[in-house]
LUMDREN-289213 format. One record per residue: residue number from 0; chain; residue in one letter; z, x negated, y of N, C-alpha, C, O, CB in turn. Coordinates in nm, 4 decimals. Glycine has a CB too. Layout:
residues N
<num:NUM&chaine:A&residu:A&nup:Z&neast:X&nnorth:Y&caup:Z&caeast:X&canorth:Y&cup:Z&ceast:X&cnorth:Y&oup:Z&oeast:X&onorth:Y&cbup:Z&cbeast:X&cbnorth:Y>
...
***
This chain:
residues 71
<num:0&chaine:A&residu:X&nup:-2.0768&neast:-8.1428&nnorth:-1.2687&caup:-2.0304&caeast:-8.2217&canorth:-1.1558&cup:-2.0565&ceast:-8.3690&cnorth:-1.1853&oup:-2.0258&oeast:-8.4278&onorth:-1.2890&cbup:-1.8794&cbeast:-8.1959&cbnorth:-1.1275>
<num:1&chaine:A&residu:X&nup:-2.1343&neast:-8.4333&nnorth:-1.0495&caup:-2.1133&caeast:-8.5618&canorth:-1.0850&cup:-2.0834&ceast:-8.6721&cnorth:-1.0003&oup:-2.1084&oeast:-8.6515&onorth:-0.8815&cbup:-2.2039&cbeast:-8.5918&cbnorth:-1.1422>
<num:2&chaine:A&residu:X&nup:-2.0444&neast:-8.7651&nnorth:-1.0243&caup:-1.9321&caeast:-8.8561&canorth:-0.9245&cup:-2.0525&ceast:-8.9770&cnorth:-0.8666&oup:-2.1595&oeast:-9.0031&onorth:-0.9215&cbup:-1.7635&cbeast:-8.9504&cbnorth:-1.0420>
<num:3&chaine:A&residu:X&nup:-2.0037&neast:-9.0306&nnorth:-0.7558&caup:-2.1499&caeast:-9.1104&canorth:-0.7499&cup:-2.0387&ceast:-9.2447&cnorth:-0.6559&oup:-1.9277&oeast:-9.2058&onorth:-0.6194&cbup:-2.3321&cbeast:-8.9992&cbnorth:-0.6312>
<num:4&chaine:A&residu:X&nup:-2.0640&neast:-9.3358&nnorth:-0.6369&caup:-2.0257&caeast:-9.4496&canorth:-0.4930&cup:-2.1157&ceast:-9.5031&cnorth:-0.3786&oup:-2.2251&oeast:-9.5348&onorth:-0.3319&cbup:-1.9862&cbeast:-9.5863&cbnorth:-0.5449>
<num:5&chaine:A&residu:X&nup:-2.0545&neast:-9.4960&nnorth:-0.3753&caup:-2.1907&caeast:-9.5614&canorth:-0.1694&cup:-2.1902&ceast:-9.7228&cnorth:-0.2243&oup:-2.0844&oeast:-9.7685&onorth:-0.2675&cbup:-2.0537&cbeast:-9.5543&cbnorth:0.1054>
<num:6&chaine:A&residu:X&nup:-2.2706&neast:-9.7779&nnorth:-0.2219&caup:-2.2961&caeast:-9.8987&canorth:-0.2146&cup:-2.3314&ceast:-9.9881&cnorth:-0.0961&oup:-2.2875&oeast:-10.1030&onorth:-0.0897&cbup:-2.3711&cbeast:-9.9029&cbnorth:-0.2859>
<num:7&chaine:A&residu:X&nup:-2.4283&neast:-9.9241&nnorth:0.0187&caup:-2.4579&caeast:-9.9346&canorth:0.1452&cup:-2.5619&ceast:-9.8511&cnorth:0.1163&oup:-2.6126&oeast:-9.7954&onorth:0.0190&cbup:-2.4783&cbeast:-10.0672&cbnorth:0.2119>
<num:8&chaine:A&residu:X&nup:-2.5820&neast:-9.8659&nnorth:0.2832&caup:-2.6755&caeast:-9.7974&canorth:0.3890&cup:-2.7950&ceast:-9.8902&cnorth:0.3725&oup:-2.7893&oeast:-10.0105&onorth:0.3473&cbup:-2.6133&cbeast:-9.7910&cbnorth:0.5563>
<num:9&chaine:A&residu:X&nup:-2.9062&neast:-9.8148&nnorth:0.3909&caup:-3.0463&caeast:-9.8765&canorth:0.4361&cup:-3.1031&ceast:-9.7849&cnorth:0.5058&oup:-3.1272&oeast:-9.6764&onorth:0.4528&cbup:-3.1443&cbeast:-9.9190&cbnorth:0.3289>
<num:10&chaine:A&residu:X&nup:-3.1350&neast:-9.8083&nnorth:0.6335&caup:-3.2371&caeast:-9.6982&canorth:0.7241&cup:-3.1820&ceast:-9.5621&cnorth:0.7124&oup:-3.0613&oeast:-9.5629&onorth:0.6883&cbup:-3.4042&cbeast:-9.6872&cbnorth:0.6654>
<num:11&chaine:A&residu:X&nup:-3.2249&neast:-9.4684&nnorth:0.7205&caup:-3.1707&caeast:-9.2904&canorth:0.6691&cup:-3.1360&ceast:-9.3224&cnorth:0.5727&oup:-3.0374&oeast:-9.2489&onorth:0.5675&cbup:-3.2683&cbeast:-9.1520&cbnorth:0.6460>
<num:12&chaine:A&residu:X&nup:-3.1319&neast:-9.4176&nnorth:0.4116&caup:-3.0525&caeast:-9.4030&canorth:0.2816&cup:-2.9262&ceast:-9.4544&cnorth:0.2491&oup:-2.8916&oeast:-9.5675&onorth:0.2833&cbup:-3.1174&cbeast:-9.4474&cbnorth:0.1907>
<num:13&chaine:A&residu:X&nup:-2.8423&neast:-9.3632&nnorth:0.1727&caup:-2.7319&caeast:-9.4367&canorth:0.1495&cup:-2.7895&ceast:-9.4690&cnorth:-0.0467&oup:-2.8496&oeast:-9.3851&onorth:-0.1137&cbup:-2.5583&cbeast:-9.3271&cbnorth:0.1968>
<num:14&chaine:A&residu:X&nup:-2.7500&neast:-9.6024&nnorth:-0.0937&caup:-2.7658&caeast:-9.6139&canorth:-0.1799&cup:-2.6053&ceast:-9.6157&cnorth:-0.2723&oup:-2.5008&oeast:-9.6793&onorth:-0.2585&cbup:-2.8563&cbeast:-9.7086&cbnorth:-0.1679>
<num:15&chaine:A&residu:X&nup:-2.6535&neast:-9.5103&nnorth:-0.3688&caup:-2.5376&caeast:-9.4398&canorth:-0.4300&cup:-2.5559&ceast:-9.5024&cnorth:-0.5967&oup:-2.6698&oeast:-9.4966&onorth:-0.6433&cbup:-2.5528&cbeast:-9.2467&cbnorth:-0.4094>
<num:16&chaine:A&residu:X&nup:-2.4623&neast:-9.5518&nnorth:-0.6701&caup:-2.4429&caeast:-9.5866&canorth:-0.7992&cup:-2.4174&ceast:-9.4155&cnorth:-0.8417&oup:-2.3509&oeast:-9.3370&onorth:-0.7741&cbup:-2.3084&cbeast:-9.7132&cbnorth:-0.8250>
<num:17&chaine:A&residu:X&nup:-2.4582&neast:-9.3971&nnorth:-0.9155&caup:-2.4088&caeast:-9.3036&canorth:-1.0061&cup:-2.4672&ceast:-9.3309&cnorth:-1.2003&oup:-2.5737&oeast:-9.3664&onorth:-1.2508&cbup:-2.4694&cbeast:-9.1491&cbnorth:-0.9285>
<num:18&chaine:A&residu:X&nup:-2.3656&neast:-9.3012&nnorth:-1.2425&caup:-2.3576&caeast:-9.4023&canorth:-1.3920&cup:-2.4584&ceast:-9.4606&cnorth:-1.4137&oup:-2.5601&oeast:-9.4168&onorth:-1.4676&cbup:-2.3365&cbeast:-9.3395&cbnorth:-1.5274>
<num:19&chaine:A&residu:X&nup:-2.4342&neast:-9.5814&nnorth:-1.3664&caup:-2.4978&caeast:-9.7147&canorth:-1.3876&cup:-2.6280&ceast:-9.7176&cnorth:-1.2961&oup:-2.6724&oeast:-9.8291&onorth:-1.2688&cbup:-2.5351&cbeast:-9.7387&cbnorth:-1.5492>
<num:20&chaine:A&residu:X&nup:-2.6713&neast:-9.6432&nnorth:-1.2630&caup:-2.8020&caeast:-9.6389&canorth:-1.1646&cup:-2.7886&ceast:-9.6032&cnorth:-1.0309&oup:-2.7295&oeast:-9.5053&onorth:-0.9854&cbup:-2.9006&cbeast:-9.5462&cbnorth:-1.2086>
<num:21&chaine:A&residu:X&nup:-2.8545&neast:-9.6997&nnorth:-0.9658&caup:-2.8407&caeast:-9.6373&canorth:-0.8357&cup:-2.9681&ceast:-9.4860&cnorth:-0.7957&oup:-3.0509&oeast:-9.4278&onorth:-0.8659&cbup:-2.8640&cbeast:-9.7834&cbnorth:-0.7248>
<num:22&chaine:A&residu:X&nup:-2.9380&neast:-9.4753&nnorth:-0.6936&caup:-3.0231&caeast:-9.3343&canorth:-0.6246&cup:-3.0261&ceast:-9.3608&cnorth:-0.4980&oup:-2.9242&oeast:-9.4195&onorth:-0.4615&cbup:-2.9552&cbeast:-9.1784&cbnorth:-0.6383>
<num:23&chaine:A&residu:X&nup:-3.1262&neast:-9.3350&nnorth:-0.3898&caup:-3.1604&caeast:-9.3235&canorth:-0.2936&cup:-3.1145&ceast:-9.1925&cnorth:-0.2253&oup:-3.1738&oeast:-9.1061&onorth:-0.2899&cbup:-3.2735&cbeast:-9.3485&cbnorth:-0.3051>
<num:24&chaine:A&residu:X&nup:-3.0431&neast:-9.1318&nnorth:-0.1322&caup:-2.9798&caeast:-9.0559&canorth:-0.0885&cup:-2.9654&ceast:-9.0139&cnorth:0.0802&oup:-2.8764&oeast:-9.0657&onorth:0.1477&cbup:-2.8876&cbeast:-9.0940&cbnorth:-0.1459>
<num:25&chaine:A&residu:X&nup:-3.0209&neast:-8.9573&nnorth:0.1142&caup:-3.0790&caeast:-8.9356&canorth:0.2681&cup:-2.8952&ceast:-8.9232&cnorth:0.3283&oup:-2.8002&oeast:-8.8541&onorth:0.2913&cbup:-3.2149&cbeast:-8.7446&cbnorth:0.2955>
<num:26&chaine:A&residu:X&nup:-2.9113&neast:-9.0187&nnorth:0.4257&caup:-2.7696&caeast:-8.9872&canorth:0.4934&cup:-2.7397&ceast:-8.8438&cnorth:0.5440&oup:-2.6239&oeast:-8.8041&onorth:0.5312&cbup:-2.7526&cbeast:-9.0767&cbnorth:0.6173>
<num:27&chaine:A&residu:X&nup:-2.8365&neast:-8.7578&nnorth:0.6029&caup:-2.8340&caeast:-8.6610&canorth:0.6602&cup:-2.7834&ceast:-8.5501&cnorth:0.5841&oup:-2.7689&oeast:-8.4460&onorth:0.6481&cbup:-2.9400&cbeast:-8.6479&cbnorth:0.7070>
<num:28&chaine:A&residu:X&nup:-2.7462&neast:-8.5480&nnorth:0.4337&caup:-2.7008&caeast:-8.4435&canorth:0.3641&cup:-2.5480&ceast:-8.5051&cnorth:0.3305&oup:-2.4651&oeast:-8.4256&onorth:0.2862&cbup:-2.8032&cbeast:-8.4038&cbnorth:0.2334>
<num:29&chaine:A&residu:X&nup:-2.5109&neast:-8.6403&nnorth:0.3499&caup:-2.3575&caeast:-8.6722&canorth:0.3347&cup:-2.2710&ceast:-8.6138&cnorth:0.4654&oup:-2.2796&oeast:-8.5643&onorth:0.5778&cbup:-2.3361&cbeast:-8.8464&cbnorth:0.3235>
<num:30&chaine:A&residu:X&nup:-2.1900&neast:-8.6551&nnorth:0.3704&caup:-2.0477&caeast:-8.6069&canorth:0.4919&cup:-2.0635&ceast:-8.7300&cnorth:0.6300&oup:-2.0934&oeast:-8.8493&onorth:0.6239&cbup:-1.8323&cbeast:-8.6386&cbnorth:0.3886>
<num:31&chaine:A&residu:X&nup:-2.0375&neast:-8.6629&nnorth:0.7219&caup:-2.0975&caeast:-8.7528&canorth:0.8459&cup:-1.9623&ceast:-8.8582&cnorth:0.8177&oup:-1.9762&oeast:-8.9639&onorth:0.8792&cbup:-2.1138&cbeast:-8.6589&cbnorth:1.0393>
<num:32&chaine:A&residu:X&nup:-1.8260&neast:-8.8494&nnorth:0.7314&caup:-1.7795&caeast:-8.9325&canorth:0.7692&cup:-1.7646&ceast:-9.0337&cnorth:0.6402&oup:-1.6559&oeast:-9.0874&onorth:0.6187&cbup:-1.6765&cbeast:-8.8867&cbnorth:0.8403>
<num:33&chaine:A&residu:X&nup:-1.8705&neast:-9.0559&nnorth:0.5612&caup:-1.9049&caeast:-9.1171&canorth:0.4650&cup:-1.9240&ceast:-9.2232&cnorth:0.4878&oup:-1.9733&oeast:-9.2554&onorth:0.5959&cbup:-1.9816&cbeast:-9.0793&cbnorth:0.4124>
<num:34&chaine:A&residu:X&nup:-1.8896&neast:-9.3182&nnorth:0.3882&caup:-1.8905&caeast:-9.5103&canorth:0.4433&cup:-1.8971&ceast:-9.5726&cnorth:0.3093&oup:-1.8608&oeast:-9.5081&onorth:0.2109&cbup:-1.7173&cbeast:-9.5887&cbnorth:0.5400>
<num:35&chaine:A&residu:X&nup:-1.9433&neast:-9.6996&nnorth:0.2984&caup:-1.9851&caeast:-9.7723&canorth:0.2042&cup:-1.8202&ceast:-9.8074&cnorth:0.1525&oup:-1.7214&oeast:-9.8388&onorth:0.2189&cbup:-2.0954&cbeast:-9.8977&cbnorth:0.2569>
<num:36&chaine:A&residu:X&nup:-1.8424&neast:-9.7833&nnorth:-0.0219&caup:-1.7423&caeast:-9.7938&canorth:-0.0800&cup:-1.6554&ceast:-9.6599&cnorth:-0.1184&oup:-1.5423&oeast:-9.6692&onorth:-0.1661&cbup:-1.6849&cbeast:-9.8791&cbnorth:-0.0088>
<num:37&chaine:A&residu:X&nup:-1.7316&neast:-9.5121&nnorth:-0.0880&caup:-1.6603&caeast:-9.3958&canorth:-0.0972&cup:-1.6969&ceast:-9.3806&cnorth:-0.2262&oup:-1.7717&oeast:-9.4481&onorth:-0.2970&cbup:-1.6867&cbeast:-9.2823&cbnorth:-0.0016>
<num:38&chaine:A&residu:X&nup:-1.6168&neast:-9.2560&nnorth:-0.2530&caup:-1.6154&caeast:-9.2214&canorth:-0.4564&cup:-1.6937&ceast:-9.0834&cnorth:-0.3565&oup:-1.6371&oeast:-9.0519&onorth:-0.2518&cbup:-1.3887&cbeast:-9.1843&cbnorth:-0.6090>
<num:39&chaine:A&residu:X&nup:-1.8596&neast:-8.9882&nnorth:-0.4105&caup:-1.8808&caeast:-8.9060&canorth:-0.3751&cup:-1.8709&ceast:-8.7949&cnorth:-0.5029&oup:-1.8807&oeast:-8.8431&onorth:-0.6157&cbup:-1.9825&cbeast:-8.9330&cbnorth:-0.3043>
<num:40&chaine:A&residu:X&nup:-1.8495&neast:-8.6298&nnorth:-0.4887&caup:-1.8673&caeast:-8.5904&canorth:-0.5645&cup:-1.9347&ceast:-8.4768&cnorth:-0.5572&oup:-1.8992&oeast:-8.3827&onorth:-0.4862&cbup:-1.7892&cbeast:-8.5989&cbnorth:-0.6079>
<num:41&chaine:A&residu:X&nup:-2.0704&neast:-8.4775&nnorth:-0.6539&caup:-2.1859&caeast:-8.3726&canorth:-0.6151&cup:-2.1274&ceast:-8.2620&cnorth:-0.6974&oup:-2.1236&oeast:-8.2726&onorth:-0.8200&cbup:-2.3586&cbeast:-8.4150&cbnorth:-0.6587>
<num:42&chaine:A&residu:X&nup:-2.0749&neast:-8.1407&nnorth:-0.6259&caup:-2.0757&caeast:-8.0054&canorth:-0.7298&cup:-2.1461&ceast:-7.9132&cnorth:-0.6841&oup:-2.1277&oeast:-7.8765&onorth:-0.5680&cbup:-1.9461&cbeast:-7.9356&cbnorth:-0.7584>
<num:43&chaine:A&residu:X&nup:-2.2279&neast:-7.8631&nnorth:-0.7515&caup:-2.3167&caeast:-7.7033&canorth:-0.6910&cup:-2.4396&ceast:-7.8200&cnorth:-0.5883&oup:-2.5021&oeast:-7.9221&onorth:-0.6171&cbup:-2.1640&cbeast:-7.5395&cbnorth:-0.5373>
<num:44&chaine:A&residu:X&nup:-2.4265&neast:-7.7376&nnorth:-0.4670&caup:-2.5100&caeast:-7.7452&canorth:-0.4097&cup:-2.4444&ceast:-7.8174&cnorth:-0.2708&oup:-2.5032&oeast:-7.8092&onorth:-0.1629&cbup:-2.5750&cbeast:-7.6209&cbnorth:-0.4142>
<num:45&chaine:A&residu:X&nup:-2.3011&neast:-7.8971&nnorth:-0.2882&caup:-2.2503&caeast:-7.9610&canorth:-0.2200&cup:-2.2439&ceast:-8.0941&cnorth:-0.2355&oup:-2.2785&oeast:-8.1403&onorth:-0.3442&cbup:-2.1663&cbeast:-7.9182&cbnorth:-0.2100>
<num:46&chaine:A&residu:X&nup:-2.2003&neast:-8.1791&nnorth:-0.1342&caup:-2.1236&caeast:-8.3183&canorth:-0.1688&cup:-2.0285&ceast:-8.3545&cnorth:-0.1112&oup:-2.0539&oeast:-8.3399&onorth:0.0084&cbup:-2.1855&cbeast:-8.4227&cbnorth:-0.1586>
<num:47&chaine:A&residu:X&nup:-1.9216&neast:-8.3980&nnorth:-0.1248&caup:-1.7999&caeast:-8.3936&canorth:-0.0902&cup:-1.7348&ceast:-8.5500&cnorth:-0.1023&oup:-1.7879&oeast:-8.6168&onorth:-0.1910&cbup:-1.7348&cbeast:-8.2847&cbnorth:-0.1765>
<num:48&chaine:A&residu:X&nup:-1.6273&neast:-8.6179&nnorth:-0.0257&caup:-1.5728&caeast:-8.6943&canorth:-0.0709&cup:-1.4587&ceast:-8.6705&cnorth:-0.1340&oup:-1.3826&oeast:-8.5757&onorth:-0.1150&cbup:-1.5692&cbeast:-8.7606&cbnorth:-0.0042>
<num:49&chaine:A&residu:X&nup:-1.4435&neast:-8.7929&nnorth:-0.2394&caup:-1.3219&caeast:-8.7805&canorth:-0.3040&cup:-1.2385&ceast:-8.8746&cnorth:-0.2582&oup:-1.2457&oeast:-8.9926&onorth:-0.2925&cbup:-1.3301&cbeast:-8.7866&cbnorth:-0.4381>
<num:50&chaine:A&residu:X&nup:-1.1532&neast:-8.8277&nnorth:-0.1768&caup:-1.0411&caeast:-8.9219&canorth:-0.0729&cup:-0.9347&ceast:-8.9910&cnorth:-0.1589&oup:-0.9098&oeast:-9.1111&onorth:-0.1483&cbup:-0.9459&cbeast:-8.8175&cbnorth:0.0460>
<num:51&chaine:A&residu:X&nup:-0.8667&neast:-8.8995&nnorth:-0.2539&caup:-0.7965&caeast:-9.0031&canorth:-0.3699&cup:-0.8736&ceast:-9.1054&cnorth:-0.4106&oup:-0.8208&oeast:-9.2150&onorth:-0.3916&cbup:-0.7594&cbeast:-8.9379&cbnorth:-0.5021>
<num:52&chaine:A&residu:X&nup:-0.9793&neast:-9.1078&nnorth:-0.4598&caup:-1.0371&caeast:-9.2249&canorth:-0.5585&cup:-1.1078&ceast:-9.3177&cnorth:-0.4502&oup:-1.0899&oeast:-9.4383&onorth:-0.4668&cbup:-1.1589&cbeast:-9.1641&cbnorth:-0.6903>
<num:53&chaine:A&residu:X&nup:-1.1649&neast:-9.2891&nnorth:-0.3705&caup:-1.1842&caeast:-9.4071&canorth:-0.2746&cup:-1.0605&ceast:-9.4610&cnorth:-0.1964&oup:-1.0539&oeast:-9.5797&onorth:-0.1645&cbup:-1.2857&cbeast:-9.3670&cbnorth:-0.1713>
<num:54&chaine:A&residu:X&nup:-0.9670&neast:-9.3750&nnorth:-0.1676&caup:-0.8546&caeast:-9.4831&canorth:-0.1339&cup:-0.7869&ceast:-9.5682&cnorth:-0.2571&oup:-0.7339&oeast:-9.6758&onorth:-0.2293&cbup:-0.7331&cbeast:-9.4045&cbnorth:-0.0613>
<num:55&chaine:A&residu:X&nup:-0.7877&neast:-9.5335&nnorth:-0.3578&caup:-0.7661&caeast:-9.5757&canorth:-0.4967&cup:-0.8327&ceast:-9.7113&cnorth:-0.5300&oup:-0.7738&oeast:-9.8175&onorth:-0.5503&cbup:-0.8194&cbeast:-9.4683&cbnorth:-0.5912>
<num:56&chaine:A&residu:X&nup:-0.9749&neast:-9.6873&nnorth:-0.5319&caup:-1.0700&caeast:-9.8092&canorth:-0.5409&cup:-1.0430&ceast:-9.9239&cnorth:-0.4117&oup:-1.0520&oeast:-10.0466&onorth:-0.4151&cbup:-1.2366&cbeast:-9.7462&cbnorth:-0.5331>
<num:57&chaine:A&residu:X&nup:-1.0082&neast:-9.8366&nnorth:-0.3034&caup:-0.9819&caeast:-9.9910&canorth:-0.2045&cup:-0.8635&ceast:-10.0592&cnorth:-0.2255&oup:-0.8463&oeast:-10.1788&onorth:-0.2024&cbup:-0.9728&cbeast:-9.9704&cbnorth:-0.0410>
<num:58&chaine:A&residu:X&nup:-0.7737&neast:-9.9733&nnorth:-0.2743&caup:-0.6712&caeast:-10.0871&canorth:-0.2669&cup:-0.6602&ceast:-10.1285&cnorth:-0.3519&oup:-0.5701&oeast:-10.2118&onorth:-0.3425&cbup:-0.5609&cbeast:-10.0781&cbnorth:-0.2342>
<num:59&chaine:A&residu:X&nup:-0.7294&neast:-10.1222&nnorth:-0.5179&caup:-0.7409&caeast:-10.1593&canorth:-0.6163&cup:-0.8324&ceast:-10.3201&cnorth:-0.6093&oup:-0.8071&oeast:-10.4263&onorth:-0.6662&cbup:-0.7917&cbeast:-10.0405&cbnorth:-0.6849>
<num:60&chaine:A&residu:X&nup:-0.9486&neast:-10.2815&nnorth:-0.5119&caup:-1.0618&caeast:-10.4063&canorth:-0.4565&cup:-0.9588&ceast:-10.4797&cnorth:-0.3659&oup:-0.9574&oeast:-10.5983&onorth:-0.3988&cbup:-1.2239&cbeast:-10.3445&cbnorth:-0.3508>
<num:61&chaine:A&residu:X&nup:-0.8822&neast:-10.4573&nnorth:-0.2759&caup:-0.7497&caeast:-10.5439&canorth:-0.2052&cup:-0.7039&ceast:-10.6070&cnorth:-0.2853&oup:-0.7717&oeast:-10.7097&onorth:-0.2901&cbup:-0.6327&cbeast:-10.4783&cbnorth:-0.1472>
<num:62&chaine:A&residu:X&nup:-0.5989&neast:-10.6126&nnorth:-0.3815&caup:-0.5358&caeast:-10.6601&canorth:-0.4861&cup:-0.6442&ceast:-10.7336&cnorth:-0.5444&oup:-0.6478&oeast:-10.8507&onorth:-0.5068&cbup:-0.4699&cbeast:-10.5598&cbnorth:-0.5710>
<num:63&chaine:A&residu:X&nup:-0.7403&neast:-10.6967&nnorth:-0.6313&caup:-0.7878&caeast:-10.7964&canorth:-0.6894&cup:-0.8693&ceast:-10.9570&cnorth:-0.5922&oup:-0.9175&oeast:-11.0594&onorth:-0.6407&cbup:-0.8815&cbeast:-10.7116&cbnorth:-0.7778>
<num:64&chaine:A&residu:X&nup:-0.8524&neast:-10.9109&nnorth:-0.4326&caup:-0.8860&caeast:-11.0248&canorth:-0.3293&cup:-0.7803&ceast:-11.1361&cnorth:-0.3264&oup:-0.7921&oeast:-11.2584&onorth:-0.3193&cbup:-0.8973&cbeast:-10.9651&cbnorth:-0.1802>
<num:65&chaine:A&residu:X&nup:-0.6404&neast:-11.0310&nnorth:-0.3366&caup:-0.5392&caeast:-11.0463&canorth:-0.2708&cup:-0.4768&ceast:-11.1642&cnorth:-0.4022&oup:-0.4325&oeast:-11.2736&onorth:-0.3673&cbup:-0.4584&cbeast:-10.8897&cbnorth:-0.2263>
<num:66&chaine:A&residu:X&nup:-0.4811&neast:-11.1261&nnorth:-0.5419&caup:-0.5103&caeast:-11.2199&canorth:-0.6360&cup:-0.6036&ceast:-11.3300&cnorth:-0.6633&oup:-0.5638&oeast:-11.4258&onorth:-0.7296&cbup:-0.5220&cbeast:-11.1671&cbnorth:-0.7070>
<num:67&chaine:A&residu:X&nup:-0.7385&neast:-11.3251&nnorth:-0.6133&caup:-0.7784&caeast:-11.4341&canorth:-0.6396&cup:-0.7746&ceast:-11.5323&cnorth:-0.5068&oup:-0.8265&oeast:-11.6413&onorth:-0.5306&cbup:-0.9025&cbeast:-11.4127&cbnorth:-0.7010>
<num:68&chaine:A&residu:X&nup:-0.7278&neast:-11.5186&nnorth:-0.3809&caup:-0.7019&caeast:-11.6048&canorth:-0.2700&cup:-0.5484&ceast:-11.6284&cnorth:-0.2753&oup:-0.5035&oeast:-11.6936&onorth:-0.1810&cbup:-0.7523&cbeast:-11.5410&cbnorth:-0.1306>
<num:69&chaine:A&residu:X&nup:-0.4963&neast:-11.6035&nnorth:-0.3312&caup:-0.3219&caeast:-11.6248&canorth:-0.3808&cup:-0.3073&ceast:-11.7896&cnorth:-0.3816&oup:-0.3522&oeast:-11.8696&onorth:-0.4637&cbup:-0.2783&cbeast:-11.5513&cbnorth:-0.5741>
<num:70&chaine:A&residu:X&nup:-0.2449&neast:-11.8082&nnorth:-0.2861&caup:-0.2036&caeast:-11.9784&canorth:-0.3236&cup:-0.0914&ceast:-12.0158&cnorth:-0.4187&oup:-0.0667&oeast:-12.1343&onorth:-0.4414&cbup:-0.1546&cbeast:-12.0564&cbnorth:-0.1912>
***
């Protein structure tokens, strides 16, 4: 199994980090409700989101905004 992140969209690709490298990734095999900034996770012959860890990572990326615009 392996875990990957959306970075953005380009044309049909979503460009996905997966450890340390990105990959080129045809939108048409993600979850239609996939969005830049999701945690994805490839097992078998699926891909799936991981809804804990991308809600995890956003509000983790909130806070660290929410700290450095802090008056």
């Amino acid at each position: 199994m392996r875990k990957g992140i959306i970075d953005r969209f380009e044309g049909v690709y979503a460009v996905v980090e997966i450890e340390g490298q990105t990959e080129d990734i045809l939108k048409s095999i993600l979850p239609k409700e996939a969005k830049s900034g999701d945690t994805l996770i490839f097992k078998d012959n699926e891909i799936l989101i991981d809804k804990n860890d991308s809600k995890k990572r956003k509000e983790d990326i909130q806070q660290l905004m929410d700290d450095l615009f802090e008056d």
